[in-house]
VMD Tcl script that draws the C-alpha trace (Angstrom):
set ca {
  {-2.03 -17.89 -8.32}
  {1.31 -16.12 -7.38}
  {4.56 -15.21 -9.21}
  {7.50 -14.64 -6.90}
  {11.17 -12.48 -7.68}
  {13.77 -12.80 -5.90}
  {16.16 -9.42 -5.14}
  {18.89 -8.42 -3.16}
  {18.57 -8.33 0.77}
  {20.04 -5.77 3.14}
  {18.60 -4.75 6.39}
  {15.28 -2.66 7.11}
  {14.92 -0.60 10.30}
  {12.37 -1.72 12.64}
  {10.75 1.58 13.05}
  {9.08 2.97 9.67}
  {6.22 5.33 7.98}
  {4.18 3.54 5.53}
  {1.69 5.44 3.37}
  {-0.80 4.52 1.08}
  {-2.10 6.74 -1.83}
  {-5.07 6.19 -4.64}
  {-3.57 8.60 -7.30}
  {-6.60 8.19 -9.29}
  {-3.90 7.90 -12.41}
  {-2.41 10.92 -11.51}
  {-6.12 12.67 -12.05}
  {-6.94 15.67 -9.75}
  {-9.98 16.99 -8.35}
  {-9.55 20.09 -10.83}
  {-9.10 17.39 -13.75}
  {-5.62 18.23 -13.86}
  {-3.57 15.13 -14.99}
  {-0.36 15.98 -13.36}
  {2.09 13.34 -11.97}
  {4.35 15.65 -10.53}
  {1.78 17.02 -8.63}
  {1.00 13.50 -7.14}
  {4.93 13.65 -5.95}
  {5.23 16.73 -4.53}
  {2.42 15.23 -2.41}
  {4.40 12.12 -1.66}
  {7.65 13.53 -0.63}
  {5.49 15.93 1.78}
  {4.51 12.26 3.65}
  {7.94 11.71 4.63}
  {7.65 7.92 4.29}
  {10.36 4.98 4.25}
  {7.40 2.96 2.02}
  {4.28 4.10 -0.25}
  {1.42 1.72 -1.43}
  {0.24 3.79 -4.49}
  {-3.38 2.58 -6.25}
  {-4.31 3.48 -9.39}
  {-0.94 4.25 -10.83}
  {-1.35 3.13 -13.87}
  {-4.07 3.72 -16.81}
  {-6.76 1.12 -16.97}
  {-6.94 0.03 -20.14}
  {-4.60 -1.54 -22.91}
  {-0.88 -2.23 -22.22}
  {-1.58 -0.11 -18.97}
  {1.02 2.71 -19.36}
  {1.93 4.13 -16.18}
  {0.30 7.23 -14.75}
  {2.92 8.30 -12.80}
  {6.64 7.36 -14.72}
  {8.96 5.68 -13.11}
  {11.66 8.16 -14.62}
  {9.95 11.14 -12.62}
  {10.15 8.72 -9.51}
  {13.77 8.18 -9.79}
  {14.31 12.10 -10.92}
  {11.61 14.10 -8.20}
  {11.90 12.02 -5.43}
  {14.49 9.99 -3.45}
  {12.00 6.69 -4.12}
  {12.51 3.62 -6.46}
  {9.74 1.90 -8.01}
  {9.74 -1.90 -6.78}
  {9.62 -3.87 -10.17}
  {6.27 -5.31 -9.89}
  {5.12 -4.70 -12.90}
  {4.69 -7.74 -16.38}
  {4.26 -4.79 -18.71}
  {7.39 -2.70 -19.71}
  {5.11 0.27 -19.71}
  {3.64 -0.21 -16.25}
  {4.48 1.31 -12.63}
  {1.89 -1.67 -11.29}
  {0.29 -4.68 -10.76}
  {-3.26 -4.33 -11.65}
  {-2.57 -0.01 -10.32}
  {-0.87 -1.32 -7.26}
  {2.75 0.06 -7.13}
  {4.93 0.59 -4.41}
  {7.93 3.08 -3.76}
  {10.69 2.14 -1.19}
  {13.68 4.68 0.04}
  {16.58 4.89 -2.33}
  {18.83 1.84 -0.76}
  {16.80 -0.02 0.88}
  {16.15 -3.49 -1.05}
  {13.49 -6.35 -1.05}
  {13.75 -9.82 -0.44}
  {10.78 -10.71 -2.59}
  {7.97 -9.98 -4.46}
  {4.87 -11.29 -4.76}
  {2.14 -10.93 -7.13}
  {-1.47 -12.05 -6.08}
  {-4.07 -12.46 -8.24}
  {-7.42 -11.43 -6.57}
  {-10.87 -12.92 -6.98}
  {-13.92 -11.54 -8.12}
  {-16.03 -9.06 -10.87}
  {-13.27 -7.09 -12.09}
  {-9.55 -7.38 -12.51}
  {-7.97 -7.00 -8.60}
  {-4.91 -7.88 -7.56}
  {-2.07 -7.23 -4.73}
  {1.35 -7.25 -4.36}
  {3.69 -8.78 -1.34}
  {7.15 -6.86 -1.17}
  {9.38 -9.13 1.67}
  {11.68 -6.32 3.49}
  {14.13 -7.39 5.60}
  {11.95 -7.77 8.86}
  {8.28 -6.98 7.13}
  {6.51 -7.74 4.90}
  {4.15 -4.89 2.71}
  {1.25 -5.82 1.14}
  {-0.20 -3.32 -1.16}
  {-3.83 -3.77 -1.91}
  {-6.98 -2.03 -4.05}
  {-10.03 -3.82 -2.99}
  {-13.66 -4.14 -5.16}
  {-16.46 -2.53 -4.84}
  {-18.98 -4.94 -4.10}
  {-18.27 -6.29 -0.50}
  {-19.00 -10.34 -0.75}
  {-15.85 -9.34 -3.42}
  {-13.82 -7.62 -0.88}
  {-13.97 -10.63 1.70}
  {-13.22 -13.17 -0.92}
  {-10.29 -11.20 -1.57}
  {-9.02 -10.86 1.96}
  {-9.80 -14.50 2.24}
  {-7.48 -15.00 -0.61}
  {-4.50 -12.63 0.40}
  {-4.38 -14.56 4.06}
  {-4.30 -18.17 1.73}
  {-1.46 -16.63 0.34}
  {0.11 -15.30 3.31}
  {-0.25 -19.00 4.84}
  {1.76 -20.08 2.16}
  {5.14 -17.61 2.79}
  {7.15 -17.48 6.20}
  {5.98 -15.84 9.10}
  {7.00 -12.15 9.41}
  {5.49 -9.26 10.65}
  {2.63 -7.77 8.07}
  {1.09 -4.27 7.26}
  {-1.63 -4.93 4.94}
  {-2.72 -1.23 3.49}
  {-4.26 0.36 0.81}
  {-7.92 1.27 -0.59}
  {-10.03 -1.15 1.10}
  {-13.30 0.46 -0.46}
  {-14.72 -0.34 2.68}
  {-17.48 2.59 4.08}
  {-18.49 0.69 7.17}
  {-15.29 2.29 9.81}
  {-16.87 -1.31 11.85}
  {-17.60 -3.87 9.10}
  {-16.93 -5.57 6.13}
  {-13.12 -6.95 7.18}
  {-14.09 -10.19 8.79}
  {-11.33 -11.87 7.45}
  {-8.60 -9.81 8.94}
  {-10.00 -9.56 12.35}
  {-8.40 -12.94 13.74}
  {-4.99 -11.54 13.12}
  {-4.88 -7.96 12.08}
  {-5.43 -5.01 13.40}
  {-6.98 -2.58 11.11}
  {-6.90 0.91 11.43}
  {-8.55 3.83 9.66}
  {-6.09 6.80 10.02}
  {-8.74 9.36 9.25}
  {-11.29 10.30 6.33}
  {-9.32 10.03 3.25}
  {-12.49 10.37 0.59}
  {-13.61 12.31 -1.44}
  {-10.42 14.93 -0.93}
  {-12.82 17.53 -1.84}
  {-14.98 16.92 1.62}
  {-13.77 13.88 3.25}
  {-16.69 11.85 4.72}
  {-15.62 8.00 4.34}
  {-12.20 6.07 5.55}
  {-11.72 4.44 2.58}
  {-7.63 3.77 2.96}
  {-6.80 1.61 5.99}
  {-3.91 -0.12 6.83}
  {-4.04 -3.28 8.56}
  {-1.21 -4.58 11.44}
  {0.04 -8.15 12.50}
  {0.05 -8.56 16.29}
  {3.59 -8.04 16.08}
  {3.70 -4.68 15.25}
  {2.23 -1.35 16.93}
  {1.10 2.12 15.46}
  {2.89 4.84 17.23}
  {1.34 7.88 15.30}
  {-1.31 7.73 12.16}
  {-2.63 10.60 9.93}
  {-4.56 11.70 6.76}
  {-2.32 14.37 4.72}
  {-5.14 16.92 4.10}
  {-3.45 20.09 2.20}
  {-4.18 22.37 -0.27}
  {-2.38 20.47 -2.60}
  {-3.64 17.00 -1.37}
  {-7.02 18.44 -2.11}
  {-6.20 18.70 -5.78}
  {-4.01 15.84 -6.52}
  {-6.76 12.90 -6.11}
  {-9.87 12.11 -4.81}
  {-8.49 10.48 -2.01}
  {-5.81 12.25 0.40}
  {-2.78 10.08 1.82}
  {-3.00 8.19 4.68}
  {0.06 7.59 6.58}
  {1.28 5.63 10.50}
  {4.42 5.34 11.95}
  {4.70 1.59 12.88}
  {6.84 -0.20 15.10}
  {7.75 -3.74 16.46}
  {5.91 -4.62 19.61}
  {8.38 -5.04 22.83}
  {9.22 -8.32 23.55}
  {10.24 -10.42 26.80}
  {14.10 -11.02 26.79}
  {14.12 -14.95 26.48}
  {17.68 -15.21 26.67}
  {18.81 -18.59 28.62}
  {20.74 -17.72 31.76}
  {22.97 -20.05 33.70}
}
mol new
graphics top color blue
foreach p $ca { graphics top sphere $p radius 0.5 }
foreach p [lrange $ca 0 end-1] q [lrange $ca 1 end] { graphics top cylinder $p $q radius 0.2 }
display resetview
């Protein structure tokens, strides 16, 4: 099932850093909760967007782990309004943050098969569309759900895609089947456990239209503490294309 919002459009440049962060609900490796913390580490990433996981507390009304009001206050981010609860940052811990002024077209919520609660979320840019993901455990799970996101993705125009997120994949050559027709996917660098980093758990996945000029894992002193899983970031760009432009 999906539930679409419609927003404002203006444009989107066709050069951009995405990131994607597990915050472990704001949770550090010294069992620190500290959301400000988390977004000193996010502003360090220099991003245009940010797929965050985990940013909101698992159980009841799911309050968020990082507030939108420290967003708006410590960074220059907004919090796309995916979230059904008036207390949540999320969609099942997926939120995303977008520079101050740029807007979406849409927004997409996908509901994700298998054990446990998963779910995604499609933001529509101007010329791309972001889809933030946190992927199961279990890996029969994790291809069911990647099944499921491209259903979805048959189902909305064609536009240039970055799939990203924690794929809780360990295999850097298996497991993603379902992408491989029409993805890329790329594994910036060892992202977990931010402690000693020994499994590429955050990828980000690329339609054919787009390339990766640059990729990285932020691995700080700070990044160390903030999560269990450092940043991964990639600069991506639009591929060239022939001029196709009708002479006479």
């Amino acid at each position: 099932m999906t539930h679409k919002e419609i927003e404002t459009v203006v444009s989107t440049p066709l050069e951009m850093r995405l990131a994607s962060y597990n915050l472990r609900k704001c949770r550090g490796t010294d069992g620190k909760r500290a959301p400000g913390r988390v977004l000193d580490v996010i502003n360090s990433i220099d991003a245009d967007v940010v797929a965050l996981q985990e940013a909101d507390m698992r159980l009841g009304p799911r309050p968020a782990a990082l507030p939108p009001r420290m967003i708006e206050t410590h960074t220059d981010f907004t919090a796309v309004p995916v979230a059904t609860s008036a207390v949540s940052v999320g969609w099942h811990g997926n939120a995303v943050l977008i520079r101050k002024g740029v807007m979406v077209e849409q927004v997409t919520r996908l509901d994700l098969p298998g054990l446990e609660p998963r779910g995604a979320v499609a933001v529509d840019l101007a010329h791309l569309r972001v889809i933030a993901v946190h992927l199961g455990l279990l890996r029969p799970n994790r291809q069911h759900q990647l099944h499921a996101i491209r259903a979805a993705l048959a189902q909305m125009d064609d536009r240039p895609t970055v799939i990203l997120g924690d794929f809780n994949e360990w295999s850097r050559t298996g497991g993603l089947s379902p992408l491989k027709d029409a993805f890329d996917v790329i594994a910036p660098g060892r992202s977990f456990h931010a402690a000693r980093p020994v499994a590429a758990l955050d990828r980000i996945a690329l339609s054919r239209e787009l390339e990766m000029r640059d990729a990285g894992v932020v691995e700080t002193d700070l990044s160390r503490r903030a999560s269990d899983h450092l940043p991964i970031w990639a600069d991506l760009a639009m591929r060239n294309t022939p001029n196709t432009t009708a002479q006479t």
